[in-house]
Every structure is written in C-alpha cells, then in structure tokens.
N, C-alpha and C positions, 0 to 999 in steps of 0.2 A: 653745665655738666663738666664734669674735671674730664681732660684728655686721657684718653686709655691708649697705648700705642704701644705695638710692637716693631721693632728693625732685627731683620733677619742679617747677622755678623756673617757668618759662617754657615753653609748648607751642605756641603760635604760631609764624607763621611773620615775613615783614618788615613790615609793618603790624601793632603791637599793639591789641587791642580790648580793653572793655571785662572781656568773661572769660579772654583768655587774653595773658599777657605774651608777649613773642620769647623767644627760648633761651637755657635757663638749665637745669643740674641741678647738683645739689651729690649725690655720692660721699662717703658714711662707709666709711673699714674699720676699727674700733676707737676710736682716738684722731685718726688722717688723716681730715683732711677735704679732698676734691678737688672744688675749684667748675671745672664743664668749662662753656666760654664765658659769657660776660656781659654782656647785654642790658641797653637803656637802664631803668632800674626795676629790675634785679637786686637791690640793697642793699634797696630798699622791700620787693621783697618776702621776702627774708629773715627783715629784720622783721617782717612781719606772720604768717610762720610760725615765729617766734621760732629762730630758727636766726645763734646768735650769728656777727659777722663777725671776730672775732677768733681765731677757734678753725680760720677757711680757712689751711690749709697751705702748699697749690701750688693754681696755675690755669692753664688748659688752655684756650687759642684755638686754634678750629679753622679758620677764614679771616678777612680783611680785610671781610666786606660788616657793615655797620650794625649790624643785631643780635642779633649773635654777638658785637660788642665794645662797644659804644657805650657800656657803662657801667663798665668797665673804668676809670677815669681818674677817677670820683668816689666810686668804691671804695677806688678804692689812697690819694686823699684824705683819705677817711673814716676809713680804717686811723690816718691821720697822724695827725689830731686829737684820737681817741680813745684816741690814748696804744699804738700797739704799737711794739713794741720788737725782738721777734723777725723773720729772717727769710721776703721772701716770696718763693717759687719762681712763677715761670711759665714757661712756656712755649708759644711762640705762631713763627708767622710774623715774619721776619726784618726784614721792615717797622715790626713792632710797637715794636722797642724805639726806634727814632727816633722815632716817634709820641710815646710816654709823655715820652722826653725832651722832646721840645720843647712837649708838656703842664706840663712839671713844670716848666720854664724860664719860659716865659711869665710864668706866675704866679710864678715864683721862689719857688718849694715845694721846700724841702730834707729828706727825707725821715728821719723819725726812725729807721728800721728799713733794713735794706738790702732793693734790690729785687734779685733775683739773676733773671734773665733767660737763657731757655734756646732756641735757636733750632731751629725744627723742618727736617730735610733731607727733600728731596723723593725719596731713592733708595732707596723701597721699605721694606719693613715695619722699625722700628729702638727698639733698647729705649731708652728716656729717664729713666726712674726705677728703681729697684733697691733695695729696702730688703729687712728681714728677711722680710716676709710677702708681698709682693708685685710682681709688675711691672706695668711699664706701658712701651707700644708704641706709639707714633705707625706712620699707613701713609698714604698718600695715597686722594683721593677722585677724583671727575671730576666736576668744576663748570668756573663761569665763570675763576676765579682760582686759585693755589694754594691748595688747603683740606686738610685732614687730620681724620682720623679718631682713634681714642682706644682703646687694649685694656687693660684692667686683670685681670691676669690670679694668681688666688692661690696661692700657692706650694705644694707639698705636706705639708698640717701634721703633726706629730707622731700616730701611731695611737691612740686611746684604747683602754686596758685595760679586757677583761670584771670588771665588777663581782663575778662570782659565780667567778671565779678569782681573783682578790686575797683574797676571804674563803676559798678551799677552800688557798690555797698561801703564801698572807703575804708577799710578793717584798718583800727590803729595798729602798732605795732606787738603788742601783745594778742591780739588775736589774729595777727598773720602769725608770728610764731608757733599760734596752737594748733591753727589750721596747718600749716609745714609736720606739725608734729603729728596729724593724723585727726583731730577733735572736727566735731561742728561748728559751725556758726548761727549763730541766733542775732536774730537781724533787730533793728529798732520795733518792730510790730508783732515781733513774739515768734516770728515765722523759723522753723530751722529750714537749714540747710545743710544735707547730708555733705560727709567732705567727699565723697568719690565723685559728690556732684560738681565741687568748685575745686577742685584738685586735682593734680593727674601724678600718677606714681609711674618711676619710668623703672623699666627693668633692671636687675643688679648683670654686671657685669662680671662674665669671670674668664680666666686663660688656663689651658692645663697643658703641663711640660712635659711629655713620655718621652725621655731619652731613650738611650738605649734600649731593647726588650725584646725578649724573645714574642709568641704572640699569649697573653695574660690576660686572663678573661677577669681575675681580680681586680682590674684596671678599674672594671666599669664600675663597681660600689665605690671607690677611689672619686672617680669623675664624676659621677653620674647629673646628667642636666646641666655640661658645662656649656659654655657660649661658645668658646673658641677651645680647638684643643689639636696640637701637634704633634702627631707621631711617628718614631722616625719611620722611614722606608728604603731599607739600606737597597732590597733587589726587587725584578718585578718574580709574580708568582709563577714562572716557571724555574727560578732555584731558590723553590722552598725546600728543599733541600739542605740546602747551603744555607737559609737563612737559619734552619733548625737548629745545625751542628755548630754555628757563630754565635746565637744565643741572638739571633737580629728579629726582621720582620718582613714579607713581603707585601705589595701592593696593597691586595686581597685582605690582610692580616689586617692591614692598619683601619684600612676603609671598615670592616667589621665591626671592630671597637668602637669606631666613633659612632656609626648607626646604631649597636646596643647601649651604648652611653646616653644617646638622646643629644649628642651634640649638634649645633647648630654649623658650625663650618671645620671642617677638617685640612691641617696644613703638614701637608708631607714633605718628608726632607730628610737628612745624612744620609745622601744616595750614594750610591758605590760610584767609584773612579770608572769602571766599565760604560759604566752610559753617561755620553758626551752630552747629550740632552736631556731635558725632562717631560717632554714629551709624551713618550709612551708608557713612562710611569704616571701621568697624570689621568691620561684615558685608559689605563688600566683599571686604576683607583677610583675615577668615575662611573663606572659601571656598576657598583657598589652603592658609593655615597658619593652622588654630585654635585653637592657645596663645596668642592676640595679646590685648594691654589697648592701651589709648589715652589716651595720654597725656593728664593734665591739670592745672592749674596746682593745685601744693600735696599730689598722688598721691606715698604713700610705697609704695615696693617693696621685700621682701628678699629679694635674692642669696643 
C-alpha cells in the first residue's frame, strides 16, 4: 500500500506563539509531497522536522489572510537558491499570482525552475489535480474573503491476491493481472473462483482540508464519506459569538460537520493564541465526535 501521511507544520491560528506556528501541513502520498498553505516560518519549520523543501511538488492556498500565505515568497526563494530546477505547481487564489509577481519583480529574482500557477474557481466543488493515484478537489468555505478548502481523494487501487491461493493455484502472470484487475479465475478443472473470494479490495483513502470557515453545512456534500478530515477550531463553544462575527468555528461547529459528513476521524486545530493548551478544546469536541486528535505542531498522521 503506498504511504498516506500527514505532518501537521503549523496549528495555530493568526498570531503565532511560541509552541504553535500559523498553518501549515505537508501531505505525502508516496513520492508527492503536497504543502497545503504556508505560514510566515513554514520553511523553518520544515527544517527543524527535517522534511526536505525540495521534494514539495505542488502547494495549496487556501485564502489571502497572513497566515495561510505569508511565507510563501521566501519559500519559493529558497527553492531558487538552493538550486531546484524542476517544476513548481501551486494553486491558490487568483490574487496570488500578481502578488508573487510583483515579489519576484521587486527584487528582480528570475526564477530558476518554472512557477506554474493554478487559479482556484469559486463555483463549487471542482477537480484541480488528477494523477494515476489520486484526486484532489478544491470547494469553497464561508469566511471573510474568498477561501477554499482541499480533498485529496485516493483512487481505487488494484485488489491484492490471497496469498494461500497463489500457493494452492500458481496463476501466471496474466492472470494475476486480471485477478488485480477485478475478473475470475478459472482453475485447470473448469472450477471458477469468484474474485472477492481469492482477492481482497482495501479501502480508498481520503484527507479533507477546511481551512478557515465560519460553521457551512455545504461542507458535507463537499466531504461527504471522507476518511480523515480537519477543521479548524479557532475557539471553544462558549464564544460562538465571536466565532460568528470572525467568520471562524467553535468546538461544537467542527465536531458537527464531521458526524454529518460520515467522517471517520476528525482533526482540529488553528486554535486561538488564548488557550495555552488543547486540552479542553479536545474534550469539548469529543462530546460530539470522539475520533477527534488535536492538532499539533510537528504530529504525524497515517491516512
């Protein structure tokens, strides 16, 4: 099975402190490495969880506010200096790419790699990446500004064959093929055998990104059935209030979405600088849905 894995960069929310940076996660699926938004100190911390920056594929902005991008532009710097050569995919808000230009102008930084720049549409759930293994879906959120969300969704892989039927039948290699591909076996004596019998088909895989958001009940047609899915949780549910008039989400909010979504574990996080721990936003949020972990800076997940 290819590695699915998440590192959480950054779990904070717009004020970084001293234990938790703004938002930031880097997505493995294999050999792809997807850094979804990039906060001021991204590249640092990178480094300091040895997570080289040459090996990020594509990157993933989810809105224009501070820090979800701010570090974006001494990144793609850093790329330069350090000699890469290859390709970098982003995709972000349609603002973004005059921004980096007139970054990269300024300084008259002529990039040694091409930046190839993907703009995100505002009209509802839309695929933006399509490789062999994998999609990926931008959908829109409800905040202050246009923002967007993130779905990386795994494709359905080939069945693995029963070990103790390759030893009982010897299938050359065109009919393990077919069998991988879903077909029957028909044995020397005429006999079949169903493939669900000598095959096992393992679950697809998927992540879902809800950055920013007020609480969006369109989320869940968006999601819906995802595996893993994070949303933030700026406060706990006694200032919903406050989460209202910020365009955020509390506790209660997030835990919600993920129970109507049908998701399997819920991961909260861009908590407010107010609470020094996470804690009692996690026991809050479990009273709801108790699959939930809490995000924190340098926490590895596998999908």
């Amino acid at each position: 099975m290819i590695p699915f894995e998440l590192t959480i960069i950054g779990s904070g929310s717009a004020k970084p402190t001293l234990k938790r940076k703004a938002s930031a996660q880097m997505l493995t699926y294999g050999e792809n490495h997807f850094l979804i938004d990039c906060a001021e100190g991204t590249q640092l911390q990178l480094n300091a969880l040895k997570i080289s920056l040459m090996r990020i594929s594509h990157i993933f902005i989810s809105h224009l506010h501070g820090d979800h991008y701010f570090g974006l532009i001494g990144l793609i710097n850093s790329l330069h200096l350090i000699g890469r050569t290859k390709p970098l995919y982003i995709f972000g808000p349609e603002k973004l790419a005059e921004i980096l230009q007139i970054q990269l102008d300024a300084s008259e930084t002529k990039l040694r790699y091409p930046l190839v720049f993907n703009t995100l549409q505002a009209n509802g759930k839309q695929c933006i990446l399509d490789n062999v293994h994998l999609e990926v879906y931008s959908f829109p959120v409800l905040h202050r500004i246009p923002t967007w969300g993130f779905l990386f969704n795994e494709k359905l892989p080939e069945r693995n064959i029963r070990p103790d039927f390759i030893e009982a039948f010897h299938p050359n290699f065109d009919e393990i093929h077919a069998i991988k591909s879903g077909a029957d076996f028909i044995d020397t004596y005429g006999n079949s055998h169903a493939n669900h019998e000598i095959s096992i088909q393992h679950d697809c895989r998927s992540y879902a990104y809800c950055t920013d958001t007020a609480y969006f009940e369109e989320l869940i047609d968006y999601i819906k059935g995802v595996k893993v899915i994070y949303h933030e949780t700026t406060f706990m549910a006694n200032q919903v209030e406050r989460a209202m008039a910020t365009f955020h989400s509390t506790t209660l909010q997030a835990a919600e979405i993920a129970l109507k979504a049908g998701a399997g574990k819920l991961i909260i996080g861009h908590f407010s600088s107010r609470y020094p721990t996470t804690e009692t936003l996690l026991e809050e949020t479990k009273t709801v849905f108790s699959n939930t972990v809490a995000a924190e800076d340098g926490l590895k997940i596998e999908l």
